[in-house]
C-alpha positions in Angstrom: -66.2 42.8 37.7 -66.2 45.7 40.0 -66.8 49.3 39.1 -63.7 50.6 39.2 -62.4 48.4 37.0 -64.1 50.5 34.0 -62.0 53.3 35.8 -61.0 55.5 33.1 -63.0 54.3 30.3 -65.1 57.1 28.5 -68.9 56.9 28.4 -68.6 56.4 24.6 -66.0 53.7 25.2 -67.5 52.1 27.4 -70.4 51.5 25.0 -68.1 50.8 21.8 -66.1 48.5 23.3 -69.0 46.3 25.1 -68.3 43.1 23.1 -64.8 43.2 24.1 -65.9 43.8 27.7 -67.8 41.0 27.4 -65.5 38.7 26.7 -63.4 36.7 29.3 -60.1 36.7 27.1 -60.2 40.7 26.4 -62.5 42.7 29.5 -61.3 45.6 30.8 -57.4 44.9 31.3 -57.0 43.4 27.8 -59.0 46.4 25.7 -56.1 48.9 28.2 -53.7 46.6 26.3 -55.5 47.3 23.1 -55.2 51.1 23.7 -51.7 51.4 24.7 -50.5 49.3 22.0 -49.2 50.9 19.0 -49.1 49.5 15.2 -47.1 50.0 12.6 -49.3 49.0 9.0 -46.8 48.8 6.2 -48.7 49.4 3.0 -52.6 50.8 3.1 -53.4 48.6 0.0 -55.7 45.6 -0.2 -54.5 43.7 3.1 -53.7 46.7 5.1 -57.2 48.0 4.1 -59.3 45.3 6.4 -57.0 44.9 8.8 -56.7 49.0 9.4 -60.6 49.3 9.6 -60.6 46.5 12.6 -58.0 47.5 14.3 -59.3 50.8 14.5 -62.4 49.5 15.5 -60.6 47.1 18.2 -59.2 50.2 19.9 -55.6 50.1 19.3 -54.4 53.4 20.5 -51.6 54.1 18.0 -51.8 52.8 14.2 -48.4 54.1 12.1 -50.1 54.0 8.1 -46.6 53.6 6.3 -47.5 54.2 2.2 -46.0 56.1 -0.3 -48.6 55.5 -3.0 -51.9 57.3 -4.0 -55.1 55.6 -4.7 -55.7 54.6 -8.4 -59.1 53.7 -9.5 -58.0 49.9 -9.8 -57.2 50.0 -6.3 -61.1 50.1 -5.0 -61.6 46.5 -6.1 -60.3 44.9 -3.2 -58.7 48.3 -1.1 -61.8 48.9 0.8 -60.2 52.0 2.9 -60.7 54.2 0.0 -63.6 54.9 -2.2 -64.2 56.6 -5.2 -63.8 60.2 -4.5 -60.1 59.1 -2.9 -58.6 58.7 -6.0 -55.3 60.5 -6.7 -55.4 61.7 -2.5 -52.4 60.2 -1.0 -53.5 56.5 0.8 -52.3 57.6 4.4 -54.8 60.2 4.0 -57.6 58.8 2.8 -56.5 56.0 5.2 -56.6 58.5 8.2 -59.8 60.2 7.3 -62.0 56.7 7.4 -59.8 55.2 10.3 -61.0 58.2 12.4 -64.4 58.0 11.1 -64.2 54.1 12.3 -63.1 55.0 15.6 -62.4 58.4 16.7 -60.3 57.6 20.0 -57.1 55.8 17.7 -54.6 57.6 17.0 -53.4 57.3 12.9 -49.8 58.2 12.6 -49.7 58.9 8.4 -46.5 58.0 7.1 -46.4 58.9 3.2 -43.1 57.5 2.5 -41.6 54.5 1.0 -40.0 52.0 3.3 -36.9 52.0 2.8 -33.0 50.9 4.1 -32.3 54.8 5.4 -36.0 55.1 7.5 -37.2 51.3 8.2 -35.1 50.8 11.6 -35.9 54.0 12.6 -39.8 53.6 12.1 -40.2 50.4 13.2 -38.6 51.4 16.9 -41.3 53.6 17.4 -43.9 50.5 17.7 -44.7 47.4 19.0 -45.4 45.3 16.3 -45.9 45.4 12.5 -48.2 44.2 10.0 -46.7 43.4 6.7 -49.2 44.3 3.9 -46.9 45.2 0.9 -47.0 43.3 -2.1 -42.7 42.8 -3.4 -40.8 40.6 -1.8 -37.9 43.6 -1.2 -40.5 45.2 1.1 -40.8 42.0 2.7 -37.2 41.3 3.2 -36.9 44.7 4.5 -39.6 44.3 6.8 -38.5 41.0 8.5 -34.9 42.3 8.9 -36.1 45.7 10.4 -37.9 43.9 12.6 -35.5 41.0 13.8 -32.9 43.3 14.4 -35.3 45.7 16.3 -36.5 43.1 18.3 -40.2 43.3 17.1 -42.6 40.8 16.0 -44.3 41.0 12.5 -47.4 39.3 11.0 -47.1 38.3 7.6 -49.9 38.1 5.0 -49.2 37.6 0.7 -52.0 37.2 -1.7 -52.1 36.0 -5.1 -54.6 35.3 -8.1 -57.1 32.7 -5.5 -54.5 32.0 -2.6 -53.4 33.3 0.8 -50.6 33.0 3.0 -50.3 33.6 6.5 -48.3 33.7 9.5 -45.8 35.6 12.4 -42.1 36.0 12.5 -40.3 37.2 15.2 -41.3 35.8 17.8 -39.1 34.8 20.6 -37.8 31.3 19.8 -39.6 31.3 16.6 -38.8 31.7 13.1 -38.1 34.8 10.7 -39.3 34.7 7.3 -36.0 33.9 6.0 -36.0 30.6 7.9 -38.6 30.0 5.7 -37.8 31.7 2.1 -33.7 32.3 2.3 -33.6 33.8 -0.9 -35.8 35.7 -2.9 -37.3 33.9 -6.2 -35.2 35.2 -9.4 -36.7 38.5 -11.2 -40.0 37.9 -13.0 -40.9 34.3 -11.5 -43.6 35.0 -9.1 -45.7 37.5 -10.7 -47.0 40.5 -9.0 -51.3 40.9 -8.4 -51.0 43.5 -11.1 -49.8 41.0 -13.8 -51.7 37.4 -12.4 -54.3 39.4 -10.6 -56.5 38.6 -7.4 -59.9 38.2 -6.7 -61.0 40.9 -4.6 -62.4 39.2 -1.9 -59.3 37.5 -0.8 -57.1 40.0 0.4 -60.3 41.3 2.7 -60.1 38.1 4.4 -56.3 37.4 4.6 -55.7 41.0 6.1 -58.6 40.7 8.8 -56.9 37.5 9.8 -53.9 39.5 9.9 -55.7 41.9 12.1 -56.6 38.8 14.4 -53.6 37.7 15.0 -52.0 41.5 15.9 -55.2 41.8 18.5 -54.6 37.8 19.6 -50.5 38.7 20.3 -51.5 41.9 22.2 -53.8 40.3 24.4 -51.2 37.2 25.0 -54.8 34.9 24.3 -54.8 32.2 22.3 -51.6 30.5 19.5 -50.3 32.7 17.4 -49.1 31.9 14.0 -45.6 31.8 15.2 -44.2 28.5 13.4 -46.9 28.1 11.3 -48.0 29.1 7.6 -51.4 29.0 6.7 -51.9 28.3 2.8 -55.7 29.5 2.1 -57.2 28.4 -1.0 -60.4 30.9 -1.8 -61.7 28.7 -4.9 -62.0 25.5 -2.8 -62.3 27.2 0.6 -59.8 25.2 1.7 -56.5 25.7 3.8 -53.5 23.8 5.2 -50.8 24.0 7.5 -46.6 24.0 7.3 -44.6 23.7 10.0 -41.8 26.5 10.0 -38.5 25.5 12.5 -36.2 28.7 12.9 -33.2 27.6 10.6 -30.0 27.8 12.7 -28.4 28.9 9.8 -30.5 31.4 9.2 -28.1 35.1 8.0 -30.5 37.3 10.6 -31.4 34.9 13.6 -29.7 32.0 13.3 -26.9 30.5 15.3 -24.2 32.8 13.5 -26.0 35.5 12.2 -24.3 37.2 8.5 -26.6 40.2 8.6 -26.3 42.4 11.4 -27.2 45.4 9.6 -30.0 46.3 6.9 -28.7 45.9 3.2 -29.7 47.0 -0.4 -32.5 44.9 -0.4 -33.8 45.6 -4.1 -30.5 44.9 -5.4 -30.8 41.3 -2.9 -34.3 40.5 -4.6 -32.4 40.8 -8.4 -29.1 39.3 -7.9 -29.3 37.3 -4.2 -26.4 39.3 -3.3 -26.0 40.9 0.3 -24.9 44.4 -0.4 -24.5 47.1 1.9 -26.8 50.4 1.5 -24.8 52.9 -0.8 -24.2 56.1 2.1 -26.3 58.6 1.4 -27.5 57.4 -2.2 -30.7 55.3 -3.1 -30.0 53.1 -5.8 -32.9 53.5 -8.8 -33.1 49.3 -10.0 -30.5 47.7 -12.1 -27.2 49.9 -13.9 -28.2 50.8 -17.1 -31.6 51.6 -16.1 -33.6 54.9 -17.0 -35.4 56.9 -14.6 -39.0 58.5 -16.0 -37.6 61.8 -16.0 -34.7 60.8 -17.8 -36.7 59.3 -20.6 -38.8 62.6 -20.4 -36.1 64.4 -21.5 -34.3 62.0 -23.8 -37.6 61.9 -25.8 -38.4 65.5 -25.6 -34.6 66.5 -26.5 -34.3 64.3 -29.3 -33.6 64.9 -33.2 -31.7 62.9 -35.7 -27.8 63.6 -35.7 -25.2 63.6 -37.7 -23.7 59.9 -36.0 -26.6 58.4 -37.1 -28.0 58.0 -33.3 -31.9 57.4 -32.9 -35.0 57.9 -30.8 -35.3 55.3 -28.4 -37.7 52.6 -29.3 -39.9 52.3 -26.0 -41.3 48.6 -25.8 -44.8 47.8 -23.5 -44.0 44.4 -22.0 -47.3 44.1 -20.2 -51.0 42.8 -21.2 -53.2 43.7 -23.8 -56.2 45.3 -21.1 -53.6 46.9 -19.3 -52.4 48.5 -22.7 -56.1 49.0 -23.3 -56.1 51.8 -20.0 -53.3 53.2 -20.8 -50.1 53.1 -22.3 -47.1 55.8 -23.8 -48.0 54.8 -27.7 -48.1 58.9 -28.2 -44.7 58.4 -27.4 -44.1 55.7 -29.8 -44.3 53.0 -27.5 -45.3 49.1 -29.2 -47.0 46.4 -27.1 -45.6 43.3 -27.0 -46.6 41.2 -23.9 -43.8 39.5 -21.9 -45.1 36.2 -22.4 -44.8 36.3 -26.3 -41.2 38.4 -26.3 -38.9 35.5 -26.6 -40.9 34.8 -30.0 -41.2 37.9 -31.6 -37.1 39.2 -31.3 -37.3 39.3 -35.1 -39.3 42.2 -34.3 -37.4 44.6 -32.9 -34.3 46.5 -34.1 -30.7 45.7 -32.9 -29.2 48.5 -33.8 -31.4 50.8 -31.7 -31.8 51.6 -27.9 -34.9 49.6 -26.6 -36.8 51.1 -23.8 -38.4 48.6 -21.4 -41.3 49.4 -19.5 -44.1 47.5 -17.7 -46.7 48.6 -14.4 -43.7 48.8 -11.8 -40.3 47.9 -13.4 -40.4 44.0 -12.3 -41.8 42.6 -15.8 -39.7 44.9 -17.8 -36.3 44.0 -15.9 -37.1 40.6 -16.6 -37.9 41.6 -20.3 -34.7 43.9 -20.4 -32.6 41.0 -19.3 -34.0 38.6 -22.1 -33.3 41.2 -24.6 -29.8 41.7 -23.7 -28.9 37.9 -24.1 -30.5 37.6 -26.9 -28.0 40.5 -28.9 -29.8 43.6 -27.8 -27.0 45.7 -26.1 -28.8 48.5 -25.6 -31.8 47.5 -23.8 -33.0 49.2 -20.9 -35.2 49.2 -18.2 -37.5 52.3 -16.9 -36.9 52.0 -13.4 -40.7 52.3 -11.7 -42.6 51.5 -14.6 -45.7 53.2 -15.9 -46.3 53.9 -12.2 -43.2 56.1 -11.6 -43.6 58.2 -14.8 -47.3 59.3 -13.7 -45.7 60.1 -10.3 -43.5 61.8 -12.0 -43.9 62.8 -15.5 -47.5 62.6 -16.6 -50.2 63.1 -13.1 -53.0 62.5 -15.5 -51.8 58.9 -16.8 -54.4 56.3 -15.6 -52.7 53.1 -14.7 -54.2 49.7 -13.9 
């Protein structure tokens, strides 16, 4: 390797990047590939996290930090990115704070947004590929559609209790991730890490494989996941292998495509219905649901009247230790875990609005839904959960 070849390579660079220099598969032409790539990171949780901090260290110029969430204290089990004195800062910016600390000569592009319908095809233009770290499967959706129809490839990552998933979508004459889940599971079937939990270790080693395989499909060096799922089970350190075949009757990329445009994708993931994005208007979960503000003020507005109407009975669908951190009891909330609901109807009072609530809103639609077939009219969801109403109710509210 002559000289010139490290031609426009700082002094510092040089010397941080000597490993990849070393190698036959990277050297000088693949870590230029490295820096002019850009990456767009959707979520800066616990697979983001790892795969962030090495592809920061990598060198890859550009890394868009998409997250609209700010670190909570039960985050720092498995979000390495942040630390304790994070909590409460927004993630992109504790996010951008240790990526330049990592590696001073990337570029961190902090998004501190939700992705959503209205900004996803925009966003993801502005990069090369994206790494899927969320943790819903509307994200996910979102994500695969955004970047089908944007003509990007996307590495996929999902993590639960003690197992892993892998892969990349997107890829020319490969699958998408609806070749391989067509429709979303019903409300409430697949739990969410907040209600089955994850070890913390996991999610550190699915998102630095993610990280591989976005440093593996900028270099063009070895197979990609493209076509493949990886299943990684942590408690026997074990892991197998599915085939994915791009479904020709797949609605984004198959033979006769259904979806040429990006749809409401949370009201997809409850009903399995393709419906277009509502101009100009986000939709806030399921009709009949109640925003955290809105319950703010019902509750704080309330008295007995003359039609006999009452204070809303809120219900806490979620676990005892999660109750244990925090909950609205001061409100008059009652926990009654989803699990034990369908026993314990005899409970709760017909004749009164029920308010739902759980972590995010995903338990709580599921409960509000039993409720209401089982002769409770008036019960609601709070759209968000516990999450939304510290957002944007009650700052101080811990949640787990």
């Amino acid at each position: 390797m002559t000289e010139d070849a490290f031609a426009g390579f700082s002094r510092g660079e040089l010397e941080r990047y000597a490993r990849h220099f070393s190698l036959a598969e990277v050297g000088t032409e693949g870590q230029r590939r490295l820096r002019e790539a850009r990456v767009l990171l959707v979520g800066a949780g616990g697979l983001g996290s790892p795969a962030a901090l090495y592809l920061a260290a990598a060198g890859v110029g550009t890394l868009g930090v998409v997250d609209s969430d700010r670190v909570e204290l039960s985050n720092l089990q498995r979000q390495i990115l942040h630390g304790t004195g994070d909590v409460d800062r927004e993630k992109v910016e504790s996010a951008r704070d240790r990526l330049r600390e990592v590696n001073p000569h990337v570029t961190v592009e902090a998004h501190p947004v939700r992705l959503t319908s209205a900004n996803a095809m925009e966003m993801v233009g502005r990069y090369d590929l994206v790494m899927d770290g969320s943790d819903n499967f509307p994200t996910r959706y979102l994500v695969n559609d955004a970047c089908l129809l944007s003509g990007r490839p996307w590495v996929y990552g999902a993590v639960l209790r003690w197992e892993g998933q892998l892969s990349l979508f997107g890829a020319p004459e490969g699958p998408c991730y609806r070749c391989l889940f067509r429709e979303p599971p019903p409300p409430g079937l697949v739990p969410g890490c907040a209600e089955a939990g994850v070890v913390g270790v996991l999610p550190g080693i699915i998102g630095s494989l993610q990280a591989l395989e976005v440093v593996k499909w900028i270099l063009g060096r070895g197979r990609s996941m493209a076509g493949r799922l990886l299943i990684f089970d942590a408690l026997d350190l074990s892991s197998r292998e599915v085939r994915v075949r791009p479904d020709p009757a797949c609605p984004v990329c198959g033979d006769s495509p259904s979806i040429d445009a990006l749809i409401d994708y949370e009201h997809f993931c409850a009903t399995g219905e393709v419906q277009a994005v509502s101009e100009g208007v986000e939709e806030e979960g399921e009709p009949g649901a109640l925003t955290p503000r809105g319950l703010a003020e019902r509750l704080e507005g309330w008295s007995d009247n003359d039609d006999g109407e009452m204070r809303p009975v809120l219900l806490d669908v979620r676990e005892p230790w999660e109750w244990a951190v925090s909950n609205l009891e001061d409100r008059g909330a009652r926990l009654i875990p989803l699990g034990e609901l369908p026993d314990r109807l005899s409970e709760l009072p017909r004749d009164r609005e029920l308010v739902v609530y759980c972590r995010t809103g995903a338990r709580s639609d599921q409960a509000a839904r039993l409720l209401r077939d089982a002769g409770f009219p008036r019960a609601r969801n709070l759209a968000g959960g516990l999450r939304e109403w510290a957002r944007e109710v009650d700052p101080d509210l811990p949640v787990a």
